[in-house]
N, C-alpha and C positions, 0 to 999 in steps of 0.2 A: 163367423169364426167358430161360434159355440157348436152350430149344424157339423161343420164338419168333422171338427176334431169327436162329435159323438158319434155319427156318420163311420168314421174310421175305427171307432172301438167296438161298433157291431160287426164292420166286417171282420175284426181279428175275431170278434168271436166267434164269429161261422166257421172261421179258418179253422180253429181253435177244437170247435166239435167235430170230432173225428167220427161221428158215430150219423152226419147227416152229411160231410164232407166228402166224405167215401159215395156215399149214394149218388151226389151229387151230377148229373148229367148234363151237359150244354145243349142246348134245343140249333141243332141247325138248320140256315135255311138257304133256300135259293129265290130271289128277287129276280123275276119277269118283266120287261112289256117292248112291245116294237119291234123292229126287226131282229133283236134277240132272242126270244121266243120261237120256239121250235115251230113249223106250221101244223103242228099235229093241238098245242095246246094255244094258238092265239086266240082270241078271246072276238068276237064279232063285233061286241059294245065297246072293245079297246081300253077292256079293263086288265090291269095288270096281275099277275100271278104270282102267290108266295107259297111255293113246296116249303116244308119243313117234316123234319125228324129228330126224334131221338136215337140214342146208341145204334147208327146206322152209316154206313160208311158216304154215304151220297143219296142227299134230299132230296134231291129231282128224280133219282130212282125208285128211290124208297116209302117217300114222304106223304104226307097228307095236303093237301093246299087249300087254302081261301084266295079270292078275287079281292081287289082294293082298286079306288084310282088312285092312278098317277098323277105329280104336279102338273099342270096344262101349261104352266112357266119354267118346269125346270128340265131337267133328264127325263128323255122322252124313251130312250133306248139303251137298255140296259140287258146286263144277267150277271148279276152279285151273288158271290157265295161264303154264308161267313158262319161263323157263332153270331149268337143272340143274346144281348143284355139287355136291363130294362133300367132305365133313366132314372136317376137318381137327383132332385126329387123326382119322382115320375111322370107328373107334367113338364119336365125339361126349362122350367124359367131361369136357375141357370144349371150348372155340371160340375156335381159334387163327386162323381165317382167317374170322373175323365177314364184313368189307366183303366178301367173295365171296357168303357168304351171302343178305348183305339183299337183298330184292324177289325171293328166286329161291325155287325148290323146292330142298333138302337131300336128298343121299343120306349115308348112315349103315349103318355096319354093325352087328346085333345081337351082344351078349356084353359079356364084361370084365366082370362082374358089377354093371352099372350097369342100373337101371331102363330100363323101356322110356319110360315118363314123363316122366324125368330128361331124356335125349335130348330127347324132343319137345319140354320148357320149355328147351334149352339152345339148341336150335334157334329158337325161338318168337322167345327173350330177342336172338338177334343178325340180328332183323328179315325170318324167314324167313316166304315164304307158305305151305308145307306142306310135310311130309318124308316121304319115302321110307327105310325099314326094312330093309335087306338081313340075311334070313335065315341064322344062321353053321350048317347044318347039323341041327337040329335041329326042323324043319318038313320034310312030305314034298313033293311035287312037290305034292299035291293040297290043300299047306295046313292039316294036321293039326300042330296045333304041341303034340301035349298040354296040361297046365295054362296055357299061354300064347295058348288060346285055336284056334279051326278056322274050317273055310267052315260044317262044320253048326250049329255057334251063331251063325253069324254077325261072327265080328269076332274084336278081340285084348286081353288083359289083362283079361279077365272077373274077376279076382280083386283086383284092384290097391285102394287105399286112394281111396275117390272124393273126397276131399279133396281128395289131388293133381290128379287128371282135371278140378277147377273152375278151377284155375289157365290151364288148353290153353284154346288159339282156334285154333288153326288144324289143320287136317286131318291123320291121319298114318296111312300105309298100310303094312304089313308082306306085303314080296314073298318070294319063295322064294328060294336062293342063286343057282338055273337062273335064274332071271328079272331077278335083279340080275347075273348073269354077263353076258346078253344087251344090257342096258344099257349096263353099264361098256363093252363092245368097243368102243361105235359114241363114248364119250366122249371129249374132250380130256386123259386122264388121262398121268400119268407117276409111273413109280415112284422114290422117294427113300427115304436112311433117315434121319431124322432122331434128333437124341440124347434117350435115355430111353423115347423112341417105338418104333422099329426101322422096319420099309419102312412104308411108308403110299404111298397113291395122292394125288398134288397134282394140282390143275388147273392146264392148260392155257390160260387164258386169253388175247383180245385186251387189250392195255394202254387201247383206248380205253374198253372195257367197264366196267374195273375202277374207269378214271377216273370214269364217269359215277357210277357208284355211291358212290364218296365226295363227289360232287356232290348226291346227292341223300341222302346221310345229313348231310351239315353242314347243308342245306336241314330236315333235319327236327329236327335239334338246335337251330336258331336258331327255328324257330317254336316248337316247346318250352319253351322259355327265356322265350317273347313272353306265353307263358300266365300 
């Protein structure tokens, strides 16, 4: 209880600074792999694709991209295009900053001895469109992550209990630490330490953004409820 309710009095602050709020920009992106993927940019080692931009009207035009694998158990076929937040706490054990989540793409960091699975249902659960995996070191540049999967098999979590894997809907790609480094720069992030957590990365966001989205999760709660 204590995480969050401090959790929440950082974000009013950011809200609150008008003078980094303004600056503020949402990193967009577009999520690749499989028959979605244009044949111009599919990938031969059937590694998945992540355009991203800032203040640009469309990432897959515009954007920069890194390569990631895809779950080998989950969504194989995809092309998501959303905003980007970054998990709160940022290894995602559990989601302290849902309402940023919903309708966007999640970044997350890999470790802290939580499933890779876990993450993506924890992201799923607080109405995410797909997430992003940031590698803590233990994948190489070229995506060799040992037992946790490579680009020559194709994908990530080849070992995992396929039980869990039926639970995921939505897509989830594991990038290198280099390629979630490149990311974070161009984000609206800022560092905090919050209690029992230590530093973690909080977004940046516009207040009007944040509104909208609690807008449109009581809109999907009250049709819920209609059922």
């Amino acid at each position: 209880m204590l995480e969050r309710i401090v959790f929440y009095l950082l974000a009013l602050s950011l809200f609150l600074d008008r003078s980094t709020a303004e600056m503020s920009t949402e990193l967009k992106a577009t999520m690749l792999h499989g028959n979605k993927v244009d044949k111009r940019y599919r990938s031969k080692s059937q590694l998945a694709r992540i355009e991203f931009c800032t203040q640009c009207e469309h990432s897959l035009d515009e954007g920069s991209f890194v390569h990631g694998l895809s779950a080998l158990q989950g969504v194989r076929d995809y092309h998501i295009n959303a905003s980007v937040v970054y998990a709160v706490p940022n290894d995602l054990q559990k989601s302290l900053n849902s309402e940023e989540m919903f309708g966007r793409i999640v970044m997350c960091d890999r470790g802290n001895d939580i499933p890779l699975v876990q993450k993506i249902i924890n992201a799923q659960s607080a109405g995410a469109l797909g997430i992003i995996i940031v590698d803590n070191g233990q994948c190489s540049v070229e995506l060799e992550c040992g037992r946790a999967g490579s680009a020559r098999i194709g994908g990530f979590a080849p070992r995992d209990d396929p039980q869990m894997w039926k639970k995921v809907h939505i897509p989830a790609v594991l990038i290198s630490s280099e390629s979630g480094s490149r990311m974070r720069r161009i984000m609206p992030l800022e560092r905090r330490e919050l209690p029992n957590l230590g530093s973690q990365y909080l977004n940046r966001l516009p207040e009007t953004s944040t509104k909208n989205r609690r807008r449109h999760q009581k809109n999907r709660r009250e049709e819920t409820n209609e059922l």
